[in-house]
C-alpha positions in Angstrom: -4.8 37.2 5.8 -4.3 37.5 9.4 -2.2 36.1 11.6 -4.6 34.0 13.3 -5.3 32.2 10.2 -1.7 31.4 9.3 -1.6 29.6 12.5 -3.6 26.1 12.0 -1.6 23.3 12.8 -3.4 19.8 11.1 -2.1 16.9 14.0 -2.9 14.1 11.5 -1.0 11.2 9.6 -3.9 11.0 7.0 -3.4 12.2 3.8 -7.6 12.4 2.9 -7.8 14.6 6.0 -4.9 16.9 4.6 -6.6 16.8 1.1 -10.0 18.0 2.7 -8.8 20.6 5.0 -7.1 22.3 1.6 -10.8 22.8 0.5 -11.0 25.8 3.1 -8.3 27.6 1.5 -6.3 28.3 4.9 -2.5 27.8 5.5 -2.1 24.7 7.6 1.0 22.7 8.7 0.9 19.2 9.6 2.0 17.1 12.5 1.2 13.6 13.5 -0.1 13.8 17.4 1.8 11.6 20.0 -0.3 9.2 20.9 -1.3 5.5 21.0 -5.1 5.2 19.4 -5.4 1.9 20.6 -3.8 2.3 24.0 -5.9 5.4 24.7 -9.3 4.0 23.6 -8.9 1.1 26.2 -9.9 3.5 28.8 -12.9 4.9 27.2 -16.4 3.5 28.8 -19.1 5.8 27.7 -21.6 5.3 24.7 -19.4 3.9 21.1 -21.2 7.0 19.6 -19.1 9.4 21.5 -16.0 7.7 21.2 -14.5 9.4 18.3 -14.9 12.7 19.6 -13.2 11.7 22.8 -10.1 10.6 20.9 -10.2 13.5 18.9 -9.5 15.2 22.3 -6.6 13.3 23.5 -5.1 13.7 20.6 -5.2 17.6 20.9 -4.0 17.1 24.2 -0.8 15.3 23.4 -0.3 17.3 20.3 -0.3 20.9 22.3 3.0 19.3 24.5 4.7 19.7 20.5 6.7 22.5 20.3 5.0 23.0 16.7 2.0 23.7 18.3 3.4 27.0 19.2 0.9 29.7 18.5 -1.2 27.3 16.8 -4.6 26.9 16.5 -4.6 22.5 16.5 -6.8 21.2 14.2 -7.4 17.0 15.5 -9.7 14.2 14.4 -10.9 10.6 14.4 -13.2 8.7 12.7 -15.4 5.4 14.2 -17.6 3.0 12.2 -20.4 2.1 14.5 -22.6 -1.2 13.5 -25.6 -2.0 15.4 -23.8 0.0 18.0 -21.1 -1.7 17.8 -17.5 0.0 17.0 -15.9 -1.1 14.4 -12.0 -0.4 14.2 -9.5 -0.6 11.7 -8.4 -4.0 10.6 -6.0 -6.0 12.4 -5.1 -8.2 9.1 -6.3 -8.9 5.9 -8.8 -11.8 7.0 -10.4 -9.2 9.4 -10.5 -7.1 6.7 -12.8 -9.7 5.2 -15.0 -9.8 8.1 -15.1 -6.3 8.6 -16.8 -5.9 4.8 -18.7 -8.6 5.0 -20.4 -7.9 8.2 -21.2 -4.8 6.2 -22.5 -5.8 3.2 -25.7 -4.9 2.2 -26.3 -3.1 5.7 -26.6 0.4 6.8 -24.2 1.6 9.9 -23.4 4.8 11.0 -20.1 6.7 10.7 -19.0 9.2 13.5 -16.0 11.6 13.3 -15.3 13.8 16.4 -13.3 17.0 15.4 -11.6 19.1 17.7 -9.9 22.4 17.8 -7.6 23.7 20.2 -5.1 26.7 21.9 -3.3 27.4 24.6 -4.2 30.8 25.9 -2.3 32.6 28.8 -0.6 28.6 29.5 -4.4 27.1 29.7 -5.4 25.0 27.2 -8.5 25.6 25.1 -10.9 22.9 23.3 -13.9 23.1 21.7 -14.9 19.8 19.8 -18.5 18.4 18.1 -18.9 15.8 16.3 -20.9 14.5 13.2 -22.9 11.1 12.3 -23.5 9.9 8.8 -25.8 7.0 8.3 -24.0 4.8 4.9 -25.7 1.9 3.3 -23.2 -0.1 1.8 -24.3 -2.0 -1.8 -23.9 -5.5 -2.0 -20.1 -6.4 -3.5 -19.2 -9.8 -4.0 -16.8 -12.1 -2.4 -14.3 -11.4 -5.5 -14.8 -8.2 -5.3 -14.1 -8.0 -1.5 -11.1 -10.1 -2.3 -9.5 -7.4 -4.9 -10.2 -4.8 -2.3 -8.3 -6.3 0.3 -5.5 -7.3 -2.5 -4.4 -3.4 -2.9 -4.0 -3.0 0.8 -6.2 0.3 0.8 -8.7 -1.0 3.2 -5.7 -2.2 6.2 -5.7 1.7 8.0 -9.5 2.9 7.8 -11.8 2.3 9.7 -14.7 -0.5 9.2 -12.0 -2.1 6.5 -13.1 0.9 3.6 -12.5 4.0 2.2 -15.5 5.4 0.4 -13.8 7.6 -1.8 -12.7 4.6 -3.3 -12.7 4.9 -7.2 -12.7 1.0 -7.9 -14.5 -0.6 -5.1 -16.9 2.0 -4.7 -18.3 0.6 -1.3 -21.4 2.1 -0.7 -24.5 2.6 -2.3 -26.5 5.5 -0.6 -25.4 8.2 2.4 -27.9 10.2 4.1 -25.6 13.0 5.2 -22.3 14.4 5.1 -20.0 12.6 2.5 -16.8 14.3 3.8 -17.6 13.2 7.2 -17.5 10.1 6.1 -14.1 10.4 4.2 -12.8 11.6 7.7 -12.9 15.2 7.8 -16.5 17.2 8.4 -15.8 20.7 6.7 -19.3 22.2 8.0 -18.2 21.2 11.4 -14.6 22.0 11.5 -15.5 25.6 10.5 -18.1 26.2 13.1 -15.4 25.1 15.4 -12.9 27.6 13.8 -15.4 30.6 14.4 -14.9 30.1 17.8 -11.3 31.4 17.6 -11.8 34.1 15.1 -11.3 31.9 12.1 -13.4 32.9 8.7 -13.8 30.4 6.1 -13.9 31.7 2.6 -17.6 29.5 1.9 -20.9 30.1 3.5 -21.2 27.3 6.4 -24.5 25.1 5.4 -27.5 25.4 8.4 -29.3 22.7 7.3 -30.0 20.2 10.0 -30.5 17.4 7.6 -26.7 18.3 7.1 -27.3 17.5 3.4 -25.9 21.0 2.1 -22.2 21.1 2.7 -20.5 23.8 0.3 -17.4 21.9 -0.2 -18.8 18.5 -1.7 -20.9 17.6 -4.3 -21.3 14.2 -2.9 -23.2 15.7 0.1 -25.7 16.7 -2.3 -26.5 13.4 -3.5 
């Protein structure tokens, strides 16, 4: 292994983006990025579609000012559920949680995460970022059920009040797309990000354009 790829530094404070990135079988450390989401996101004005990658930016930016980021190549994300256009963040408390899934229910919406990869080279700082959208159809849960969701606190720091991965709630009922993108963390897009700087992934990187392929999920095959 070369030195290059012992040198990714994952600037994230999610644990299911850790657990994904392990699927590419490179040495990562982790770091949480200095920055304020929300404060930062006030000043974005383009399209909600391209939000996610434009945080995804900022975050590299404030991470590469870490001294951990050292020689690293910074691996930085973020994740937006978009309904009817419209984003939708995480929840502020547990009755906009409620609203969140209910204004889902039943519904498709898309989910957008913008990944971005980054180096400073000769002082300069280096990005190259892309991001990926997953349409989701959500089944329709109950009341009760929405209820008992909220009850073990999982849905209070994702985005659109749910986690998909979910084993008990079990959200949705059909993706057309990328199921890791939709956990938070696109593999296919993260490694033809990587190539840019030299870095090899051990699985062959799916060219599908229906994005239905992905070698590191089964789910994307459903």
């Amino acid at each position: 292994m070369t030195e290059t790829q012992e040198a990714l530094l994952l600037a994230s404070a999610s644990p299911r983006r850790r657990q994904i990135l392990t699927r590419l079988h490179l040495p990562f450390t982790v770091a949480v990025a200095p920055i304020d989401e929300d404060q930062v996101q006030q000043h974005y004005h383009g399209p909600a579609e391209g939000l996610a990658q434009w945080t995804a930016a900022h975050k590299a930016l404030a991470t590469s000012t870490l001294p951990e980021a050292e020689n690293r190549i910074v691996v930085t994300a973020d994740t937006t559920v978009l309904l009817d256009d419209e984003i939708l963040g995480k929840p502020r408390d547990e009755e906009h949680a409620r609203e969140l899934l209910r204004s889902l229910r039943g519904r498709w919406h898309r989910v957008v995460t913008g990944v971005v990869v980054s180096r400073k080279i000769s002082g300069e700082l280096t990005l190259y970022g892309a991001s990926r959208s997953t349409p989701v159809l959500m089944r329709s849960y109950t009341d009760e059920e929405i209820d008992a969701y909220i009850a073990s606190g999982d849905p209070m720091d994702k985005a659109g009040a749910y986690g998909i991965q979910n084993p008990e709630f079990q959200p949705t009922e059909r993706i057309n797309g990328c199921y890791l993108n939709v956990v938070g963390l696109p593999l296919c897009t993260l490694a033809e990000l990587l190539e840019k700087f030299g870095i090899h992934t051990t699985e062959t990187i799916c060219t599908d354009p229906a994005g239905v392929c992905c070698p590191w999920s089964e789910q994307c095959l459903k």
